[in-house]
C-alpha positions in Angstrom: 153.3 11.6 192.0 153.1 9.5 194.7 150.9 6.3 194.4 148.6 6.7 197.6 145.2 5.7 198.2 142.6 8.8 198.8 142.5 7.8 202.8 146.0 8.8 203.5 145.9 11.4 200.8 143.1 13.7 203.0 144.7 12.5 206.5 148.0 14.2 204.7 145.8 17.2 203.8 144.2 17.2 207.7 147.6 17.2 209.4 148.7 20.2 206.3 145.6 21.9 207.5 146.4 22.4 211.0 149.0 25.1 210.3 146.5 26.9 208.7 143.1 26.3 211.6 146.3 27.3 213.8 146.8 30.4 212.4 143.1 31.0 211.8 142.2 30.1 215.2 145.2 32.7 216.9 144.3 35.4 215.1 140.7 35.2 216.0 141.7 34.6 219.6 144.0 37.8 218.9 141.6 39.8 217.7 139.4 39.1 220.8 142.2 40.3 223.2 141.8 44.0 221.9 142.2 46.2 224.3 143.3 43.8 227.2 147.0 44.6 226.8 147.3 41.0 226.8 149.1 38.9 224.0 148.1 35.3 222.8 151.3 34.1 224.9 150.0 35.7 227.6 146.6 34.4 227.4 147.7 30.8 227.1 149.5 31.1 230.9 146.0 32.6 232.2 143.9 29.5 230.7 146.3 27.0 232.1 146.0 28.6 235.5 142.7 29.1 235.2 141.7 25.2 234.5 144.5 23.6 236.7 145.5 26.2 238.9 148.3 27.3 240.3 152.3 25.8 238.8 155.3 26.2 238.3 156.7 26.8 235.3 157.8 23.4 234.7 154.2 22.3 235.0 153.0 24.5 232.2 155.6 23.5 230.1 154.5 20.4 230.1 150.6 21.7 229.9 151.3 23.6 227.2 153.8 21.0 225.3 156.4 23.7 224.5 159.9 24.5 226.2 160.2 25.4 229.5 162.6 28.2 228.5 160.0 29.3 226.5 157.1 29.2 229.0 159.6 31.3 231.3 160.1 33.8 228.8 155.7 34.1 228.4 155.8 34.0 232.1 158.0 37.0 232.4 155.7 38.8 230.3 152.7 38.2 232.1 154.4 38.4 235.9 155.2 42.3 234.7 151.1 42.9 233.3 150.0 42.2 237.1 147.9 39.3 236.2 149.8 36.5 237.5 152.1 36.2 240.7 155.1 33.8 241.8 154.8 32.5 245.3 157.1 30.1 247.0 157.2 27.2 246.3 157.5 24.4 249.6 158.7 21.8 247.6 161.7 23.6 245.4 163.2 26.9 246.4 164.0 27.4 242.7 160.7 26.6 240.9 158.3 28.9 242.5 154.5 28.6 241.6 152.7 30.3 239.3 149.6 32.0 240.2 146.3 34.2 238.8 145.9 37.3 240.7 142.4 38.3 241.0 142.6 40.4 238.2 144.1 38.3 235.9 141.5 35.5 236.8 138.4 38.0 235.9 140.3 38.8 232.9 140.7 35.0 231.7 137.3 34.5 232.6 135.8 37.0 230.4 138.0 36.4 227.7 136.7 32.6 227.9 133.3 33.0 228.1 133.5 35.3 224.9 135.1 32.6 223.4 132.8 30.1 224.2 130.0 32.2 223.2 131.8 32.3 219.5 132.4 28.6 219.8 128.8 28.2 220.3 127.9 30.3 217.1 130.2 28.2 215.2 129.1 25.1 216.1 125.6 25.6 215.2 126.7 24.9 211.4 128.0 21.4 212.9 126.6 18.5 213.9 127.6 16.6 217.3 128.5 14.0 215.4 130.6 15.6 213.0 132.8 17.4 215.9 133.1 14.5 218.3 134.4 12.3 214.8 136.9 15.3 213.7 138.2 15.5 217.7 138.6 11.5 217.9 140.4 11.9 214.8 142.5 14.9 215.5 143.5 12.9 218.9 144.1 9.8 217.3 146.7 11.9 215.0 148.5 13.6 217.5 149.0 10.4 219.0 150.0 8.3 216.6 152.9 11.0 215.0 154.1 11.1 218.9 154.9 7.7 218.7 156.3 7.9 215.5 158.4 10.9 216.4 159.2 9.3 219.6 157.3 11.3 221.9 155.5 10.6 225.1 152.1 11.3 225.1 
């Protein structure tokens, strides 16, 4: 066994934890997209949109912190649902922007205010306190492996 004091031994068991509050978290968010016919990829183009509006896929890449091959391959998906559009872009023929249609931005909308409400609910068995502490934390993690890994953040 490894001779640790009990700080880093329950940071070790936050950062083991987030695979699971992952997993937890999409299939709640799954569950909620019943009957949208959209999928938790999909979803996660629409919020982007929705908060910073319309980019390229390069840009939500880089929102999203995942590959941008990957981002074009959830893109696809949701360009053939109808709820997002590609319009030209001025600045790069190649790169065109990403955009909500109307329908996809009352879908999102819903979808996130049904999520807030169950945020809401949840947060009623927490203090402020306790959720501002385990966000400063959670940041302070995230950036501190970046650096370690190497990683801009």
């Amino acid at each position: 066994m490894y001779n640790v004091n009990m700080k880093a031994e329950q940071l070790h068991q936050l950062i083991w934890m987030s695979r699971p509050l992952m997993q937890a978290a999409e299939s709640c968010v799954e569950a909620g997209l019943a009957g949208t016919n959209l999928t938790v990829r999909m979803r996660a183009v629409l919020e982007i949109l929705d908060k910073y509006g319309d980019q390229t896929v390069p840009e939500l890449a880089a929102r999203l912190e995942i590959q941008r091959q990957y981002v074009q391959i959830m893109c696809n998906e949701t360009l053939a649902s109808g709820f997002i559009e590609q319009r030209p872009n001025p600045r790069h023929k190649r790169s065109p922007i990403i955009a909500l249609t109307d329908q996809g931005r009352t879908l999102i909308e819903d979808i996130l205010s049904k999520e807030m409400q169950i945020m809401e609910q949840m947060s009623e068995d927490l203090s402020e306190e306790n959720i501002t502490t385990a966000l400063n934390v959670v940041l302070a993690v995230v950036e501190s492996l970046k650096k370690r890994a190497g990683e801009r953040t």
